[in-house]
C-alpha positions as CSV (number, residue, x, y, z in Angstrom):
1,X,88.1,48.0,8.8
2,X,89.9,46.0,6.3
3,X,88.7,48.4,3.6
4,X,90.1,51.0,5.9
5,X,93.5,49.4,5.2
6,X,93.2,48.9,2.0
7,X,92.2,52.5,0.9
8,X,95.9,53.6,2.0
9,X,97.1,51.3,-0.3
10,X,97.7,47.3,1.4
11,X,96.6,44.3,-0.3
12,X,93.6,42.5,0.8
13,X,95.9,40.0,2.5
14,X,97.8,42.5,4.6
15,X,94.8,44.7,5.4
16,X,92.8,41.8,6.4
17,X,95.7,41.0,8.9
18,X,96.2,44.6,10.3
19,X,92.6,44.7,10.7
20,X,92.2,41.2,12.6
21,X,95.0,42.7,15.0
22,X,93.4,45.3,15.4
23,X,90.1,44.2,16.5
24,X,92.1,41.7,18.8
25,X,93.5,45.3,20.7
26,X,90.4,47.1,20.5
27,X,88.3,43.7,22.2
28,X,91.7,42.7,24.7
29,X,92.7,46.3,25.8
30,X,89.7,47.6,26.9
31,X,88.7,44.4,28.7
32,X,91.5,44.2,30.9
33,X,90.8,47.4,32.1
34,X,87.2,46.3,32.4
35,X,88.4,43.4,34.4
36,X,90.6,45.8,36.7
37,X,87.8,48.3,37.1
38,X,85.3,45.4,37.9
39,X,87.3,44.5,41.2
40,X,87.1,47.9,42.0
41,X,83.4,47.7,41.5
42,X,83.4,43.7,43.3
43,X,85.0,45.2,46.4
44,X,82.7,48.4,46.4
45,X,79.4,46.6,46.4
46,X,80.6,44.0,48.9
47,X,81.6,47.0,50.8
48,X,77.9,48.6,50.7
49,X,76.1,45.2,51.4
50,X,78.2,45.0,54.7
51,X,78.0,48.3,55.4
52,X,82.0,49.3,54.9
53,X,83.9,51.5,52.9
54,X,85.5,49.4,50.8
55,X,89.0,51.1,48.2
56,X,88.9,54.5,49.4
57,X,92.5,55.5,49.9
58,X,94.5,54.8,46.7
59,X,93.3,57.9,43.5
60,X,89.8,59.4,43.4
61,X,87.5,57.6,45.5
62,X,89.7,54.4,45.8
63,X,89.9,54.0,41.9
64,X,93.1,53.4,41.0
65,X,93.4,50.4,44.0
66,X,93.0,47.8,41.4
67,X,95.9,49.3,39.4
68,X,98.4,49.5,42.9
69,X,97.4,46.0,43.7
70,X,98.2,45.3,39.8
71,X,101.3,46.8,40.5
72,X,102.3,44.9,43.8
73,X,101.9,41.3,42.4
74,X,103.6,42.3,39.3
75,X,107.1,43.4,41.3
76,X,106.7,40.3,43.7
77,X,109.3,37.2,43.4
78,X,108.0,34.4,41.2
79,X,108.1,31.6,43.4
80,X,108.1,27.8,42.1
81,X,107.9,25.1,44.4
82,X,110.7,22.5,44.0
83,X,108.8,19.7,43.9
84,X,106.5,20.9,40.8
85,X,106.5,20.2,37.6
86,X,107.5,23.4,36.3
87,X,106.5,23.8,32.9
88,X,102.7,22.7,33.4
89,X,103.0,24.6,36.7
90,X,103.9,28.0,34.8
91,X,101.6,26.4,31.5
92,X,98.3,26.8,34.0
93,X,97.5,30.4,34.4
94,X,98.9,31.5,30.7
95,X,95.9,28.6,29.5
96,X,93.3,30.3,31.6
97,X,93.8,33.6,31.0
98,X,94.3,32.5,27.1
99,X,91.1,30.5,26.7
100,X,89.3,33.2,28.4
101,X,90.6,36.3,26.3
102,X,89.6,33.5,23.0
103,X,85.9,33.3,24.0
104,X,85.6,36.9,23.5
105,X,86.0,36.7,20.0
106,X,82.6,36.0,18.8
107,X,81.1,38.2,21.5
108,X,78.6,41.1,19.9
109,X,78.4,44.2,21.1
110,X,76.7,45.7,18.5
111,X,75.0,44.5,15.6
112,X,78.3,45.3,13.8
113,X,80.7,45.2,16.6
114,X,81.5,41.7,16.6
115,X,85.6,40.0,15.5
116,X,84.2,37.0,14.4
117,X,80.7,36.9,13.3
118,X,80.5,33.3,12.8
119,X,77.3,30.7,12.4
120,X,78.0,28.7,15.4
121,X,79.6,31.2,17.9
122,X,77.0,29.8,20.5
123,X,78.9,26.1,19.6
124,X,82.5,28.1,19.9
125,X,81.3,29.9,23.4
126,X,80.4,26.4,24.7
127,X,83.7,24.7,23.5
128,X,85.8,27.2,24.6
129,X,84.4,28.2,28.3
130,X,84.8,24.1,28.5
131,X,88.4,24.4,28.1
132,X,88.9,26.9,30.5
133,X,89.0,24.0,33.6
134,X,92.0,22.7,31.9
135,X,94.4,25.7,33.4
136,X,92.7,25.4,37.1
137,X,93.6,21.6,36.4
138,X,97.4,21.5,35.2
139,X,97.8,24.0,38.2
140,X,96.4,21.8,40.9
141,X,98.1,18.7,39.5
142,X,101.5,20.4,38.8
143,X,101.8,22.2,42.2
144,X,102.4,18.5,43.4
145,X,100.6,19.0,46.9
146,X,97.5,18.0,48.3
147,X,94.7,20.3,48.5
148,X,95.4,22.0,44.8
149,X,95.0,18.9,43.4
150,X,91.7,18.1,45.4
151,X,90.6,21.6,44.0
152,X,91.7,20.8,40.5
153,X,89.0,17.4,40.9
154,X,86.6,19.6,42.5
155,X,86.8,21.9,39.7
156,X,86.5,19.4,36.8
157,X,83.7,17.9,38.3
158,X,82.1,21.6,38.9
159,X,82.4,22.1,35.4
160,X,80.9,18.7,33.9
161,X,77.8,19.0,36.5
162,X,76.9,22.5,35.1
163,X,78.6,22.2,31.7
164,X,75.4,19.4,31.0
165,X,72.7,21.5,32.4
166,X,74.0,24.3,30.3
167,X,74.2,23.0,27.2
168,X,70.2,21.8,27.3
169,X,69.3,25.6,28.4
170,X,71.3,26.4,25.2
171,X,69.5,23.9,23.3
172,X,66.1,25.6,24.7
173,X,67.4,29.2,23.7
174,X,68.4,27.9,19.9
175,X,65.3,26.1,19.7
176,X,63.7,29.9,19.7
177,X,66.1,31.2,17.9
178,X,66.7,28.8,14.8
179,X,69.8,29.5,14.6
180,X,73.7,29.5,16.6
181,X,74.5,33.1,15.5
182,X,74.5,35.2,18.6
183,X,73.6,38.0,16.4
184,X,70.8,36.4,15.2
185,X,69.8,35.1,18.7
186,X,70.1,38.9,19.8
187,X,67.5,39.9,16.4
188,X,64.8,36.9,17.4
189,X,64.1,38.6,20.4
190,X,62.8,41.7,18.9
191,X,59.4,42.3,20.8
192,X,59.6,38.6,22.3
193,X,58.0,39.8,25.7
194,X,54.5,41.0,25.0
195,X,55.3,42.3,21.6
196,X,57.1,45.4,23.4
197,X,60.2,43.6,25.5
198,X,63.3,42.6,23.7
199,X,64.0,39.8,25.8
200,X,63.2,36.0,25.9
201,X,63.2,35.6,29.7
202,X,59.7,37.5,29.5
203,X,58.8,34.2,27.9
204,X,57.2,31.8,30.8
205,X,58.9,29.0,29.1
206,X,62.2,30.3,28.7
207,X,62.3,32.3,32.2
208,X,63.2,29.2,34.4
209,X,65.7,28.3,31.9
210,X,67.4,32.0,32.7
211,X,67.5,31.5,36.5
212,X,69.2,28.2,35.6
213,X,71.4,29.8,33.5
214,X,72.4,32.3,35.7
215,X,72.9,29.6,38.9
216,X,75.1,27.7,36.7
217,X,77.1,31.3,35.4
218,X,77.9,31.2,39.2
219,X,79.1,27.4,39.1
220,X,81.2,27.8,35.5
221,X,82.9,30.6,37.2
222,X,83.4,29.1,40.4
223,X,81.8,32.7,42.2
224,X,79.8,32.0,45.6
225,X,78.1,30.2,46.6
226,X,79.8,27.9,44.5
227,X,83.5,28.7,45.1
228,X,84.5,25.3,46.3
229,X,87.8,25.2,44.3
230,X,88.7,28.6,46.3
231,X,87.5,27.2,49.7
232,X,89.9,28.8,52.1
233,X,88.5,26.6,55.3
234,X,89.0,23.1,53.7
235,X,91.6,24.1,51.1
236,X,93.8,27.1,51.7
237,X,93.3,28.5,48.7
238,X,92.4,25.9,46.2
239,X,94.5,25.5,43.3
240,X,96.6,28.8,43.9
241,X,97.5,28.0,46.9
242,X,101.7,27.8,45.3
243,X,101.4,30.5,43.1
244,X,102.5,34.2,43.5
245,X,103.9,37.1,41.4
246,X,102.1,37.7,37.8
247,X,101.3,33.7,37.2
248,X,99.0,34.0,40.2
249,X,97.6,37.6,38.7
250,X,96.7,35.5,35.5
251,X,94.1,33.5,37.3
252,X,92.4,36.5,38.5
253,X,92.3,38.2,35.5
254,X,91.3,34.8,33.8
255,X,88.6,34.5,36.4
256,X,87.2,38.0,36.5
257,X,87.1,38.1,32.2
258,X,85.2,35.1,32.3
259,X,82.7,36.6,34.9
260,X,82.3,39.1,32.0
261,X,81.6,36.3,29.7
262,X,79.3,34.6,31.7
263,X,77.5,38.5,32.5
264,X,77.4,38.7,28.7
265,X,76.0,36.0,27.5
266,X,73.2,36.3,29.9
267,X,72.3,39.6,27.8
268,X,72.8,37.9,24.5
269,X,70.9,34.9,25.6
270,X,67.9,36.2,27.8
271,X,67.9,40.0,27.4
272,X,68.0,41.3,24.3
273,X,72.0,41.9,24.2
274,X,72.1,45.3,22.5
275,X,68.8,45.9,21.7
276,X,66.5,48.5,24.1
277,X,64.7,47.0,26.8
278,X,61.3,48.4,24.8
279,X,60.8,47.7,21.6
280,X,59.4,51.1,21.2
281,X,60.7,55.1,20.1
282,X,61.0,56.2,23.7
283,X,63.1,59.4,22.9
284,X,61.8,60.2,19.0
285,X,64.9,61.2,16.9
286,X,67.0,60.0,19.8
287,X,68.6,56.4,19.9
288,X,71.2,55.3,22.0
289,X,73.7,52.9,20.9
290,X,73.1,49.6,21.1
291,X,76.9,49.1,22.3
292,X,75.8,51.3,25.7
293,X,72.3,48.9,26.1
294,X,74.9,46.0,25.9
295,X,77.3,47.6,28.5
296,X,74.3,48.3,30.7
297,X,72.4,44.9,31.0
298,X,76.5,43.2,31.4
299,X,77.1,45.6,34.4
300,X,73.7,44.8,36.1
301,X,74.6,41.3,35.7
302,X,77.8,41.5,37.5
303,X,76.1,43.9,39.7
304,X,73.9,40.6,40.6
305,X,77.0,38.2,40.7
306,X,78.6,40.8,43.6
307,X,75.1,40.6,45.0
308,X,74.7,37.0,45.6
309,X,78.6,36.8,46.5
310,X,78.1,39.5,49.3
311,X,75.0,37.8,50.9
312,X,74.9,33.9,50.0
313,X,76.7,31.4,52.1
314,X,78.8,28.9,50.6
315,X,77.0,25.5,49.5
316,X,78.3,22.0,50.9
317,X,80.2,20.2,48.1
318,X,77.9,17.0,48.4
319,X,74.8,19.9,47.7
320,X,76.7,21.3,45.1
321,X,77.0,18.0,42.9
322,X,73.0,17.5,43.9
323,X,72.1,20.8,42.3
324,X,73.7,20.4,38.8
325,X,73.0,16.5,38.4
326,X,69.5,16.3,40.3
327,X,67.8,19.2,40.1
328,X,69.6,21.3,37.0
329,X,69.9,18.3,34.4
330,X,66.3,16.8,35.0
331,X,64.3,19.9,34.8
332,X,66.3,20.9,31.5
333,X,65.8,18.1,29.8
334,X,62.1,18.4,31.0
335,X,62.1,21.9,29.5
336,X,63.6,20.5,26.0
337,X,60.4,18.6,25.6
338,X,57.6,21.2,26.8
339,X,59.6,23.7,24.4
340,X,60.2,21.5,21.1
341,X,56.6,20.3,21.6
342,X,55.0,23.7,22.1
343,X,57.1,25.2,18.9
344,X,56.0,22.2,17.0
345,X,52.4,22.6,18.1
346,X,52.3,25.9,17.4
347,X,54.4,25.7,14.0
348,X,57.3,27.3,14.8
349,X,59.5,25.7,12.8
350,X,57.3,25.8,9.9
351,X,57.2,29.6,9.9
352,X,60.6,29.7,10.4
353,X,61.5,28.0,7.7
């Protein structure tokens, strides 16, 4: 794109820039209209699981409900309680929905379609979707009333519980790989299953390590069953309980891109990201792009976080904690071992090298 902009004439400088913006639009636009679309979607499939109709009044088939909602919150009063701190209060939701707009950045969707194809965008992922408690607490602790600020502490605890047993999956996924470059993670799974399936959880060693991944993408985004910052019978609504207007629309859209995050990262991780499921010519002379695979194995993802929402109870807080530090973090690290010690024993390393 940048030599786009400088074939009509711009300096390197100034058609870098336009073309940095530019991929900024073309990655931000389109996912918050994902993200208003996916509640659409959310609402739909919970709808089907409990046998209801779900948005079916507001455009075509109830699409446009999302928008009207949208719409609603955005002409409502902004309303700051007087005993808040009001600059952290209003700072909260503009972090979250920041920090999760940034993580996007080194997201692939292609082999070329990528803002920042950097080394360690797996290191920048995990930085980044770390940060992202730091909005739900400076809400909680600046609403100045009790049960946000328990959710805030329930939140940042959430997050360190699964933020460990994450990063030692990671470790497991980059062992494979050689390498932090999602792109190059995506190109290492090239006929990993069988020789024919462009995935790594076809791997027996790596599979567990997805099903861990994907029960702690529920925790990091604070989705059921693990939605114990949001738990309306203990704590009204958590951390939003004082918010309203646009600053409370921030957290959803914050929460709902980085359900998309999470989604996505399970393809790039464990299923081949863009690449076809097969890594065979199904259709000779006919490929698709590897931009629609990627879309695809996202939306069944969140397809399977609307799933688990619509049919798994909500865990105890005491059980929650016991999943992530007893159960998560041991078997992890036990997984570190078998997998560094069966790519050493089989040289691995040596023919990666």
């Amino acid at each position: 794109m940048t030599e786009f902009f400088q074939s009509l004439g711009l300096s390197f400088e100034a058609a870098w820039g336009l073309a940095t913006i530019a991929g900024i639009l073309l990655i931000a636009l389109p996912l918050m209209l994902a993200v208003a679309m996916i509640i659409y979607v959310d609402r739909k499939v919970w709808a089907a699981i409990n046998l209801r109709r779900g948005p079916n009044v507001v455009g075509p088939f109830g699409l446009l409900q999302s928008f009207a909602d949208g719409l609603k919150v955005f002409l409502q009063e902004t309303i700051v309680p007087s005993a808040a701190n009001k600059g952290i209060f209003l700072l909260g939701p503009i972090v979250t929905f920041t920090v999760a707009l940034a993580a996007w950045a080194v997201i692939p969707f292609s082999a070329t379609a990528v803002l920042a194809d950097i080394n360690v965008g797996l290191l920048y992922i995990l930085a980044i979707s770390s940060l992202s408690v730091y909005g739900i607490v400076m809400a909680g602790w600046a609403s100045n009333s009790k049960y946000p600020f328990f959710s805030a502490m329930r939140a940042a605890a959430q997050m360190i519980s699964y933020e460990v047993a994450i990063g030692f999956i990671l470790v497991c996924v980059v062992l494979y790989a050689g390498s932090f470059n999602l792109n190059e993670i995506v190109m290492s799974q090239v006929g990993h299953g069988f020789g024919i399936v462009n995935a790594y959880a076809f791997n027996l060693l790596l599979f567990p390590m997805w099903v861990m991944f994907f029960i702690s993408s529920l925790a990091e985004t604070q989705r059921v069953p693990f939605d114990l910052t949001e738990a309306e019978s203990e704590l009204v609504a958590g951390y939003q309980t004082e918010y309203s207007s646009m600053s409370f629309a921030l957290f959803w859209l914050g929460e709902y891109a980085n359900i998309l995050l999470m989604c996505s990262l399970n393809t790039l991780l464990f299923f081949g990201g863009w690449l076809p499921p097969l890594n065979i010519d199904l259709i000779p002379g006919f490929d698709i792009p590897g931009i629609v695979w990627f879309l695809l194995k996202t939306f069944f993802f969140f397809f399977m976080f609307s799933w688990v929402m619509a049919t798994v109870p909500r865990y105890r807080y005491d059980q929650l904690m016991r999943l992530g530090w007893k159960v998560f973090l041991p078997i992890s690290l036990l997984f570190v071992v078998l997998i560094s010690g069966w790519l050493m024993a089989t040289g691995h390393f040596g023919a990666a090298t």
